[in-house]
TORMI-666256 format. One line per 8 residues: their letters; for each residue x, y, z of C-alpha. Coordinates in nm, 2 decimals. Example, Ala and Ser with C-alpha at 12.3 -4.5 7.8 and 13.67 -1.06 7.14 Angstrom:
<pts>
as	1.23 -0.45 0.78; 1.37 -0.11 0.71
</pts>
This chain:
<pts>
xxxxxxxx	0.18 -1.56 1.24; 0.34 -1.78 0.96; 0.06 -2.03 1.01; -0.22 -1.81 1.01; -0.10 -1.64 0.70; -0.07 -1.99 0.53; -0.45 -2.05 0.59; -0.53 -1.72 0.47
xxxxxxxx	-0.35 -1.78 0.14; -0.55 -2.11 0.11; -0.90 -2.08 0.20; -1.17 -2.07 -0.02; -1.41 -1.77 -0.01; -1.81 -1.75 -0.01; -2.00 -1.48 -0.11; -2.21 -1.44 0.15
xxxxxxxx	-2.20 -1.17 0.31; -2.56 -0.99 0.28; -2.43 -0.64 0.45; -2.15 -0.45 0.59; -2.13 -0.36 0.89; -2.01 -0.02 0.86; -2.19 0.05 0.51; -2.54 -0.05 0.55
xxxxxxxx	-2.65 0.15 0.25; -2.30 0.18 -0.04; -2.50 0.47 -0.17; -2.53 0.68 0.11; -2.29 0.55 0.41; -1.96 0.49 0.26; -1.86 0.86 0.24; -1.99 0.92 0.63
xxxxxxxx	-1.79 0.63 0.76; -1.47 0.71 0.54; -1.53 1.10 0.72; -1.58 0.91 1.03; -1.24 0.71 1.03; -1.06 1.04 1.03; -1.24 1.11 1.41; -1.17 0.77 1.53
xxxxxxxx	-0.82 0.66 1.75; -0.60 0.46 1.57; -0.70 0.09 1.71; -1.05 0.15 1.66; -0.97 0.32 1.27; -0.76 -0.03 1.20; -1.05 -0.22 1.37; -1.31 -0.09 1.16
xxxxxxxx	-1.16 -0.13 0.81; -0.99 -0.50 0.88; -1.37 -0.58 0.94; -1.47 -0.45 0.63; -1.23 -0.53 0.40; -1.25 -0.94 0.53; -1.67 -0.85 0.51; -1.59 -0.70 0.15
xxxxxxxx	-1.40 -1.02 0.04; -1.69 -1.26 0.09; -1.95 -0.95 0.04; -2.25 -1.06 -0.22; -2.26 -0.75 -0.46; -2.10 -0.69 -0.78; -1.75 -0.71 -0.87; -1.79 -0.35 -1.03
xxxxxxxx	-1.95 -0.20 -0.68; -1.68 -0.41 -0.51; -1.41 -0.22 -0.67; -1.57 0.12 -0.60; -1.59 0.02 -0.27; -1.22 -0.10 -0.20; -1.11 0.21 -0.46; -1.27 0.49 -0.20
xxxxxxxx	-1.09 0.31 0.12; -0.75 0.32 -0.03; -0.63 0.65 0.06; -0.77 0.59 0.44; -0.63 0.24 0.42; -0.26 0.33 0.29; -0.24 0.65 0.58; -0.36 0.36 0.86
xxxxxxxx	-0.07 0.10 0.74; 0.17 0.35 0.76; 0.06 0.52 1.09; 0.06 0.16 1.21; 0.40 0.03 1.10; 0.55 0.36 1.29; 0.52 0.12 1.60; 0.74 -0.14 1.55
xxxxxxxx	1.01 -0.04 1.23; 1.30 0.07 1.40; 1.60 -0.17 1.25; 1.54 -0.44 1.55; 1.36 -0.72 1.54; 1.04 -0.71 1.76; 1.07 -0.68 2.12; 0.75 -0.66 2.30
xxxxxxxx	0.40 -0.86 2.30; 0.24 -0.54 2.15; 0.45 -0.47 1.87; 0.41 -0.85 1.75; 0.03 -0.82 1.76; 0.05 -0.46 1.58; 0.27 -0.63 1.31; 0.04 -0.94 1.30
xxxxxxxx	-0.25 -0.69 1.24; -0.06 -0.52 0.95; 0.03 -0.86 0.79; -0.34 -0.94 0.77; -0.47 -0.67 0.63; -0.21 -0.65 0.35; -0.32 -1.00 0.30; -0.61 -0.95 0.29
xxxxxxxx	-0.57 -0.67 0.09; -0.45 -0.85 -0.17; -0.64 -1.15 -0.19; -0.97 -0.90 -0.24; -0.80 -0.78 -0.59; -0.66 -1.12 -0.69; -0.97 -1.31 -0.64; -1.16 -1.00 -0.79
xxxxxxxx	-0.94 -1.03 -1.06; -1.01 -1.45 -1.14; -1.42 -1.39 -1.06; -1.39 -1.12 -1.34; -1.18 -1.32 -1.60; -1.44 -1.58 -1.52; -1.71 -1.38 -1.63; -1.54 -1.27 -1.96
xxxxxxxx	-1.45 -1.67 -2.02; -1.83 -1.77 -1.98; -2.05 -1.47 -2.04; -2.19 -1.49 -2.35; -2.28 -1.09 -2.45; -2.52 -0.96 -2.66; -2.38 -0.67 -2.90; -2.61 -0.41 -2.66
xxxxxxxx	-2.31 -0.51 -2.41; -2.05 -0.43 -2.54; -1.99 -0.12 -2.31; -1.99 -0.39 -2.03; -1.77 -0.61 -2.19; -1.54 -0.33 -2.23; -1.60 -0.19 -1.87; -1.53 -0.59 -1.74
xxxxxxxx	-1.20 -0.58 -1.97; -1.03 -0.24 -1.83; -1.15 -0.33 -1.47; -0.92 -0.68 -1.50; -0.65 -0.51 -1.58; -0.64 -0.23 -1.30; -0.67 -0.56 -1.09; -0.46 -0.72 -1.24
xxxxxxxx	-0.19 -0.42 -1.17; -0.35 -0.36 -0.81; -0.33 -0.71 -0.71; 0.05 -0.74 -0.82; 0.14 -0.42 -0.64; -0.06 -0.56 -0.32; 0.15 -0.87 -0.28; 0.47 -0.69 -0.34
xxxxxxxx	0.36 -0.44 -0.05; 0.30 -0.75 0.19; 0.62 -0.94 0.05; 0.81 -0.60 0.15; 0.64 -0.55 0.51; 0.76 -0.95 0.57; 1.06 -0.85 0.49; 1.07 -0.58 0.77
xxxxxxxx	0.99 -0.86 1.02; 1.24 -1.10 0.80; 0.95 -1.36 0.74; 0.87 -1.58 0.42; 0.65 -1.52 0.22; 0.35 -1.76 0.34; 0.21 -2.10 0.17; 0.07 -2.00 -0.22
xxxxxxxx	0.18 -1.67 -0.26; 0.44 -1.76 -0.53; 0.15 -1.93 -0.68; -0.10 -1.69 -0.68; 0.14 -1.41 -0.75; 0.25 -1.62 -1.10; -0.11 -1.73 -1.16; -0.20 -1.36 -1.18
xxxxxxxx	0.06 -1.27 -1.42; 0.00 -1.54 -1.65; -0.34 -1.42 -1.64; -0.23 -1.07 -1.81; 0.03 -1.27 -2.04; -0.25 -1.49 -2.19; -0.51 -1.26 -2.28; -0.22 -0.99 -2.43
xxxxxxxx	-0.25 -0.69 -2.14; 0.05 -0.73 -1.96; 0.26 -0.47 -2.15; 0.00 -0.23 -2.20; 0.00 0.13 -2.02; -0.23 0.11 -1.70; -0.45 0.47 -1.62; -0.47 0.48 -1.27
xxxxxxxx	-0.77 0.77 -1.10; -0.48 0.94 -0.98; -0.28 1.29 -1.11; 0.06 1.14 -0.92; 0.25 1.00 -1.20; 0.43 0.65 -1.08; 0.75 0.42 -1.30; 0.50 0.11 -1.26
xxxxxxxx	0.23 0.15 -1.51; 0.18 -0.19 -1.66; 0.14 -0.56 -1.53; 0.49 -0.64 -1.67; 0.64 -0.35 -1.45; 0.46 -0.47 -1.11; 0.58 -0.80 -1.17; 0.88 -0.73 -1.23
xxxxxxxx	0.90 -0.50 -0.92; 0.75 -0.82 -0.73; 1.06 -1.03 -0.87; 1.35 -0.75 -0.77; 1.22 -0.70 -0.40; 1.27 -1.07 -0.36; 1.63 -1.13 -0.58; 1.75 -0.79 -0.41
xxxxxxxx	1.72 -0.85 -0.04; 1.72 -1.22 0.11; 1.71 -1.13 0.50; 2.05 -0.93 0.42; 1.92 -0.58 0.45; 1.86 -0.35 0.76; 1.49 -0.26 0.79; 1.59 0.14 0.68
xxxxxxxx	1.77 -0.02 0.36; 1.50 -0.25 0.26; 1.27 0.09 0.29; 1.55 0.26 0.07; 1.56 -0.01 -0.21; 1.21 -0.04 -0.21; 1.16 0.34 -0.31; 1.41 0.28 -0.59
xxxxxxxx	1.35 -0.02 -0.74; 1.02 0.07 -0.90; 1.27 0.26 -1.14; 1.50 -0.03 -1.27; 1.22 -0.21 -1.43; 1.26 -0.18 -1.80; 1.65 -0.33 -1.69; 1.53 -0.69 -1.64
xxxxxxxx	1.43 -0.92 -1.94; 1.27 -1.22 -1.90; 1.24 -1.52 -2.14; 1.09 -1.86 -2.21; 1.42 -1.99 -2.29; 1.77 -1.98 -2.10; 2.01 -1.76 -2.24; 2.39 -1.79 -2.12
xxxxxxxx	2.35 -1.45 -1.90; 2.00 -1.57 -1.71; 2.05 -1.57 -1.37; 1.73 -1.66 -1.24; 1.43 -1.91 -1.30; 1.07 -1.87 -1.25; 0.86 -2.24 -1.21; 0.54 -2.11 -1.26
xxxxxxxx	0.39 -2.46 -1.18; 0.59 -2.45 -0.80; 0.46 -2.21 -0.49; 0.89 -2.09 -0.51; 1.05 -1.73 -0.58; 1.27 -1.72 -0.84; 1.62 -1.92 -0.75; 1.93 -1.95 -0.95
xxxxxxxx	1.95 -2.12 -1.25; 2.25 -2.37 -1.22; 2.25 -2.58 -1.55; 2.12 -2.59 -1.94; 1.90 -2.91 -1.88; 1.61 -2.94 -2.09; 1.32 -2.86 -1.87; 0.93 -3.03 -1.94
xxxxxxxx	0.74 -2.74 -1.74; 0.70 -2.41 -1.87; 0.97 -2.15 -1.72; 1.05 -1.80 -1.76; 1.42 -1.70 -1.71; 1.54 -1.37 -1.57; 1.80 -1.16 -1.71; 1.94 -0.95 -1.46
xxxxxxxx	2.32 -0.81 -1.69; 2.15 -0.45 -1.74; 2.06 -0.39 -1.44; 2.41 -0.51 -1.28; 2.57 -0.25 -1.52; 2.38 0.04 -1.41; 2.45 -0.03 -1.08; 2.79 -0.03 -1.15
xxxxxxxx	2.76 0.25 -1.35; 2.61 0.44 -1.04; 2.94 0.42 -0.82; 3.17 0.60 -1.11; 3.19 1.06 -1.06; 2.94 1.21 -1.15; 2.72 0.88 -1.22; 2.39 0.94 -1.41
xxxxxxxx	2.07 0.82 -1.24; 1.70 0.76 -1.34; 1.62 0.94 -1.01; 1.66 1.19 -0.81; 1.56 0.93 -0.53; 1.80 0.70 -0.63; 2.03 0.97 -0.57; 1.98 1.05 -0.27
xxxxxxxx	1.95 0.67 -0.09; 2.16 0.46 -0.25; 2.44 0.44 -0.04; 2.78 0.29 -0.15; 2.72 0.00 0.09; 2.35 -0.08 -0.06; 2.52 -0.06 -0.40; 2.76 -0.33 -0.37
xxxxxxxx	2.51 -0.53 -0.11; 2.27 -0.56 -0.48; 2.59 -0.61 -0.72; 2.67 -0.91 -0.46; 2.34 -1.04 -0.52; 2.31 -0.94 -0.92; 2.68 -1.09 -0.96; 2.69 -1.42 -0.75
xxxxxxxx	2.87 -1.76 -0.90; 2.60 -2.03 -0.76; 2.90 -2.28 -0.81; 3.02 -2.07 -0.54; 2.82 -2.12 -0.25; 2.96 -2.32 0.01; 2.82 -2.62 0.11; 2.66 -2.60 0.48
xxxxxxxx	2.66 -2.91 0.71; 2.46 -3.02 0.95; 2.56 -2.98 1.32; 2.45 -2.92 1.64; 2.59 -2.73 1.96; 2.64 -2.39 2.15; 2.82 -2.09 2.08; 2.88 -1.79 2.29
xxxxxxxx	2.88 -1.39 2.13; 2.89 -1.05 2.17; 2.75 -0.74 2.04; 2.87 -0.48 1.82; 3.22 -0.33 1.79; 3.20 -0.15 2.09; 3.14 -0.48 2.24; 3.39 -0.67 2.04
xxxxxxxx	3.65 -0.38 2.15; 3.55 -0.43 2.52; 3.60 -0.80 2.56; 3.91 -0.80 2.35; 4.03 -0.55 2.59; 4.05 -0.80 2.87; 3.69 -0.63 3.03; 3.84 -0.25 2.98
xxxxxxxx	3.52 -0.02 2.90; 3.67 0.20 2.53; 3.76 0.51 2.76; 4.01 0.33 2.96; 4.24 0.19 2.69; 4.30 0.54 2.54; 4.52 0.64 2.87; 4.45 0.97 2.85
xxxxxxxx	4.38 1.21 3.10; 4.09 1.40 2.92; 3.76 1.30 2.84; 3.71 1.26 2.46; 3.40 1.07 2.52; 3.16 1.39 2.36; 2.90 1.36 2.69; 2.90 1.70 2.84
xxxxxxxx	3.15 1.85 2.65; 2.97 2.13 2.44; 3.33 2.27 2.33; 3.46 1.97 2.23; 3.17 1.90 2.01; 3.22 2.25 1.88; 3.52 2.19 1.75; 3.41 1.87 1.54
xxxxxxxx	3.31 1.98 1.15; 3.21 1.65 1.01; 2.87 1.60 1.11; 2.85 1.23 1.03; 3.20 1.16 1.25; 3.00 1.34 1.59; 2.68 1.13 1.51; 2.91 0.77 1.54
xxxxxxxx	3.12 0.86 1.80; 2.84 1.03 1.99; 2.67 0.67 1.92; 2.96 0.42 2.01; 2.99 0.66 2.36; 2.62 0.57 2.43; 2.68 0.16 2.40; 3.01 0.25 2.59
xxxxxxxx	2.89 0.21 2.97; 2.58 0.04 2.94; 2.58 -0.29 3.07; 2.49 -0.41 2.73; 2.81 -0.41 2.55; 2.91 -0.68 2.88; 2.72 -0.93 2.76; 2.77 -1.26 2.60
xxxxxxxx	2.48 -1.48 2.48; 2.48 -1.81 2.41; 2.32 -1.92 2.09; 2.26 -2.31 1.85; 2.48 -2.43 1.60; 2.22 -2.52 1.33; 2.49 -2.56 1.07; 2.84 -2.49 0.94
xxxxxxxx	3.02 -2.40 0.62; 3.38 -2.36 0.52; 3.35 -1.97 0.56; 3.04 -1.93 0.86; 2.81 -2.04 1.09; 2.42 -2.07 1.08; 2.26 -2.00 1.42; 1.97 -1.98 1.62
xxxxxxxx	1.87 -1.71 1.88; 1.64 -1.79 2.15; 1.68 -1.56 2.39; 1.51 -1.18 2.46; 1.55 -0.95 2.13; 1.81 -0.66 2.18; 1.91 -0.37 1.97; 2.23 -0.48 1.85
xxxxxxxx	2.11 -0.83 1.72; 2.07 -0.72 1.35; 2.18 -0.76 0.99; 2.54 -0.62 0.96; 2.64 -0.60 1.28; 3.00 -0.74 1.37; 3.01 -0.95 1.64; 3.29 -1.20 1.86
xxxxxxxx	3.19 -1.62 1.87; 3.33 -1.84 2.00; 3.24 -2.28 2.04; 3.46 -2.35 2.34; 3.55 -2.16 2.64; 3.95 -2.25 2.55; 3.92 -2.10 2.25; 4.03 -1.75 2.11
xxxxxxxx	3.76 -1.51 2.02; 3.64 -1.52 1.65; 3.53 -1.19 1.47; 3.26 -1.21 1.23; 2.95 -1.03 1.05; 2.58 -1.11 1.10; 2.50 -1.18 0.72; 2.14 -1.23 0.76
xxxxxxxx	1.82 -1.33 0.95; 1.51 -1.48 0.96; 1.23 -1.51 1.14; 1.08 -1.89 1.23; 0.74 -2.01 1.29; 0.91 -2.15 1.61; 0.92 -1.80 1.78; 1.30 -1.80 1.74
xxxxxxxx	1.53 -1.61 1.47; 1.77 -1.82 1.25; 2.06 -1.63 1.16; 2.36 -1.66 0.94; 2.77 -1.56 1.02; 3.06 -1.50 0.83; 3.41 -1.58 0.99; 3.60 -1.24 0.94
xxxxxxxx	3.91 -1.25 1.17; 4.09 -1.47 1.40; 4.43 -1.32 1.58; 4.25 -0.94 1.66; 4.42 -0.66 1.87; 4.20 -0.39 1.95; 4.31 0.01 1.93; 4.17 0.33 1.86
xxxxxxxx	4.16 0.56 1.56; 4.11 0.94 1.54; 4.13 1.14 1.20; 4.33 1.45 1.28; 4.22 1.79 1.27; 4.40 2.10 1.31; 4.34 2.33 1.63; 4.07 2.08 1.76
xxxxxxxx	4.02 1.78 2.01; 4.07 1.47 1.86; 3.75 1.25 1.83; 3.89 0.88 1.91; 3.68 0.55 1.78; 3.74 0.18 1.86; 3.89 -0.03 1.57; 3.97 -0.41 1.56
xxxxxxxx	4.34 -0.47 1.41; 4.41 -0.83 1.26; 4.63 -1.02 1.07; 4.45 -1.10 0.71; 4.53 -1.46 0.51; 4.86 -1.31 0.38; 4.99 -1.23 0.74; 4.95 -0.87 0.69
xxxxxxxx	4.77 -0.60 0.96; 4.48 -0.53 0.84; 4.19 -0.28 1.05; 3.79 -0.34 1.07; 3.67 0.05 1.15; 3.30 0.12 1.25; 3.23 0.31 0.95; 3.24 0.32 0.61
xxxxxxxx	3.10 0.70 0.60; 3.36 0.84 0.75; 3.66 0.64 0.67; 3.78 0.60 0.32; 4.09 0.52 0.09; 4.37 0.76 0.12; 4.29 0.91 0.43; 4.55 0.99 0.72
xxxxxxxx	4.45 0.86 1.04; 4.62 0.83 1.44; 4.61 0.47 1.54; 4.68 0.45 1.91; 4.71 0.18 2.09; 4.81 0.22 2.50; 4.99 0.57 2.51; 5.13 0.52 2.17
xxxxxxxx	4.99 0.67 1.89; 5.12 0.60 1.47; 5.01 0.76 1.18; 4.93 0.57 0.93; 4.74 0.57 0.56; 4.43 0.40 0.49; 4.49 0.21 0.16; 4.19 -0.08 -0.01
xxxxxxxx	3.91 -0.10 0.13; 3.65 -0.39 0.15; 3.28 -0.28 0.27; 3.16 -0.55 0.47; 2.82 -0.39 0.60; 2.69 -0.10 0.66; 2.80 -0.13 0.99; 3.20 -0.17 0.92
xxxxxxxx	3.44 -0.19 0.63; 3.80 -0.32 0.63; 4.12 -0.14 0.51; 4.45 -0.18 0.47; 4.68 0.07 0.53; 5.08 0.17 0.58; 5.24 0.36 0.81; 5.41 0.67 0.77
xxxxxxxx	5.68 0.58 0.99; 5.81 0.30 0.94; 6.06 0.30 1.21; 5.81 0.23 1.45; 5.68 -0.10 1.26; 5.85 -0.29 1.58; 5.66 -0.11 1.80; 5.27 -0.20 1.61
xxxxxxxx	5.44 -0.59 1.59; 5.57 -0.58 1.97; 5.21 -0.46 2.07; 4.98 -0.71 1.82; 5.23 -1.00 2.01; 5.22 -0.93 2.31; 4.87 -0.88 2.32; 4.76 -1.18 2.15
xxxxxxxx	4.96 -1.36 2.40; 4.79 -1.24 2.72; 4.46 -1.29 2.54; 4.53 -1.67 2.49; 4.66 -1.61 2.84; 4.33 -1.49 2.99; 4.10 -1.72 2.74; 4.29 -1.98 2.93
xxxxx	4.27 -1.90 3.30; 3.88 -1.84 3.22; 3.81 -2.17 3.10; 3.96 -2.29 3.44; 3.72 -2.15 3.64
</pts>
């Protein structure tokens, strides 16, 4: 798909196309076959207006009538992407032959799409660079002038709606679209537009309104996610970050807080700016120190917002994920080098729990003689108050005994850094290969398990997925947590203990939603249970955060040691005897 998207962004159109096929007559048919789509299923709906809007791109009418035109299909044409992206958006990457074509389809006509406005747009300046008017058109020169700026807005708010669906599929952005995306807002910049308010034929009011906003909008839904994000988050900070526009400056010259630079005469997104150099080609440079404080601002009490939206889906873990981003030290990005060979890995925490366990599915290392699984047990689920606590359990009980959480896949060393791994997955897609998710590698069959976090992912033009791994823990025990309640049956979860860099115990739970600081929780590990108190926490996904945490008794501190020992010992034990076989 990659390649074909590439050509699209690079061909050269013709105008001529003498007739639509589905509007003989733009008088008279358009408003039967826009009534008509409405009666049609949904393939031969999408089949229909793909047709016209590639016959409208080349079509041989007026820019003016052209606009019309693509203005009356944009209600039909939004409900169809939508309906269409219900197929294949659910978190995983894609699975099946049909949901790759569906998603190819989508990328093409959001391409499309957008190249109809953008070259609209340059046909249009043309005109108003060339045409020579007489003073009895001055109406048209005025018509010619507010229709480049709607496309000018349209065409920006086009390509950020393709960049975002990549995204979804965790795709680049194809060949020229930096290009024509920057080309576009230099166009508004030149001619003095790009601030200006922007009336849209709509009574919905919306925060982008101007040129400057849309491009700016453009720039953040780049910056913001970089294959990091979980296809329900980058949906979240989409919605939001229309709203944090007038927070990012932008400047000709460097300024000791810009972040960012913008080459307008490269096809690259913005990219850090590393050093003071003088620079020959013209630049703008982002300043992104406003918008890092609000976000900040946003995880105190009672935190003001710009939004009610904001509000409600900014999570805690999206909120440090963009601070990461807005706050990163360039200087400290590790080096990677180039390496090849084989690792093998696992799945999930349930996995992780499983494997660690010497094979043991989660049920059988609570010894207990009662199910606290939550399948079948209406009373037990009953007795549960905290909503979000049933849903996870209820969810780790469902990876529990599926065969799933008993594999391990083998996968390429592409490259290494001091703190990760970047890898490549060739095999079948599964539901658990995904942004956040914390998994167990390993290089060598001799070697102990190593836990880590699937930082991010992208897709390849070689039908494979590259991915990237942090190293999170080495020496892991696993055990079970519970948060107690009185007069009800305790709801256990599986938890990953490890020693951290200063040697002390440190826990990875499954959620960082349910679990927080100060909290008392049951740690049990073979019939013994502790209680202990959650202290710092670090959220490393949305998937899993680390604490660390005392216990309340500390005479029984021998018996946590005596248990992390021993069980490190038999692992190395049974790492051993496997790689004899």
């Amino acid at each position: 798909m990659a390649v074909k998207l590439d050509k699209l962004f690079n061909e050269h159109i013709s105008l001529d196309v003498k007739t639509l096929t589905y509007i003989a007559n733009y008088k008279t048919d358009i408003e039967l076959w826009i009534t008509s789509l409405a009666e049609l299923e949904l393939g031969e709906a999408a089949k229909q207006i793909f047709i016209t809007l590639l016959e409208l791109r080349s079509f041989d009418c007026s820019d003016v009538i052209r606009f019309q035109i693509i203005q009356q299909i944009e209600p039909h044409l939004s409900h169809l992407l939508v309906s269409l992206e219900q197929h294949y958006l659910n978190n995983t990457l894609l699975d099946t032959k049909r949901d790759q074509q569906i998603s190819d389809l989508v990328l093409e006509i959001k391409s499309h799409h957008a190249l109809l406005y953008i070259e609209l747009l340059n046909r249009i300046q043309h005109t108003l660079d060339t045409y020579k008017f007489s003073f009895f058109e001055f109406n048209l020169k005025k018509k010619l002038s507010t229709l480049r700026k709607q496309t000018t807005l349209f065409a920006l708010e086009r390509l950020t709606n393709l960049l975002y669906s990549l995204q979804l599929l965790y795709f680049d952005a194809p060949q020229n679209f930096w290009n024509l995306s920057y080309q576009v807002y230099q166009t508004a910049i030149l001619h003095h537009y790009h601030t200006e308010k922007i009336e849209r034929n709509s009574d919905i009011e919306q925060p982008i309104d101007s040129v400057q906003k849309a491009f700016t909008q453009l720039i953040l839904l780049h910056l913001l996610n970089n294959h990091k994000l979980r296809q329900s988050e980058i949906r979240e900070l989409t919605q939001c970050i229309g709203y944090w526009t007038a927070l990012v400056q932008f400047s000709e010259h460097p300024h000791d807080n810009s972040n960012y630079i913008i080459r307008y005469s490269t096809d690259t997104p913005p990219h850090f700016y590393l050093n003071s150099a003088q620079l020959e080609e013209k630049c703008l440079f982002i300043k992104l120190t406003d918008l890092s404080a609000y976000i900040e601002s946003t995880l105190q009490p009672n935190a003001h917002y710009y939004s009610r939206l904001e509000e409600k889906l900014l999570t805690n873990v999206l909120k440090h994920h963009i601070l990461n981003v807005l706050t990163l030290d360039p200087s400290e990005i590790l080096p990677r080098y180039t390496e090849q060979g084989t690792f093998d890995i696992t799945l999930g925490m349930t996995s992780a729990h499983f494997f660690l366990s010497h094979a043991k599915h989660f049920k059988e290392t609570l010894e207990l003689d009662i199910d606290l699984s939550l399948k079948n047990n209406h009373q037990t689920l009953a007795s549960i108050p905290s909503e979000k606590e049933t849903q996870l359990s209820t969810r780790h009980y469902e990876q529990r005994f599926t065969a799933e959480i008993t594999k391990i896949y083998q996968v390429n060393l592409t490259n290494r850094s001091d703190s990760g791994y970047g890898l490549q997955w060739q095999n079948k897609m599964v539901k658990n290969f995904r942004t956040g998710e914390f998994i167990l590698l390993k290089e060598h069959k001799e070697h102990l398990w190593i836990g880590a976090i699937i930082r991010w992912m992208k897709n390849t033009s070689e039908q494979t997925v590259e991915f990237g791994v942090e190293r999170i823990a080495q020496n892991m025990c696993p055990v079970a947590v519970c948060i107690p309640k009185q007069n009800a049956t305790p709801v256990y979860h599986p938890a990953i203990l490890y020693t951290d860099e200063n040697n002390h115990h440190t826990m990875i739970l499954p959620s960082a939603q349910i679990f927080f600081e100060n909290q008392n929780l049951s740690l049990r590990f073979g019939t013994t249970e502790l209680k202990i108190y959650l202290k710092h926490s670090h959220i490393l996904t949305q998937n899993c955060a680390t604490f660390s945490f005392d216990l309340l008794e500390q005479s029984k501190r021998p018996l946590l040691e005596q248990h992390f020992q021993q069980h490190l010992t038999t692992l190395k034990t049974q790492d051993l005897w496997e790689s004899l076989k």
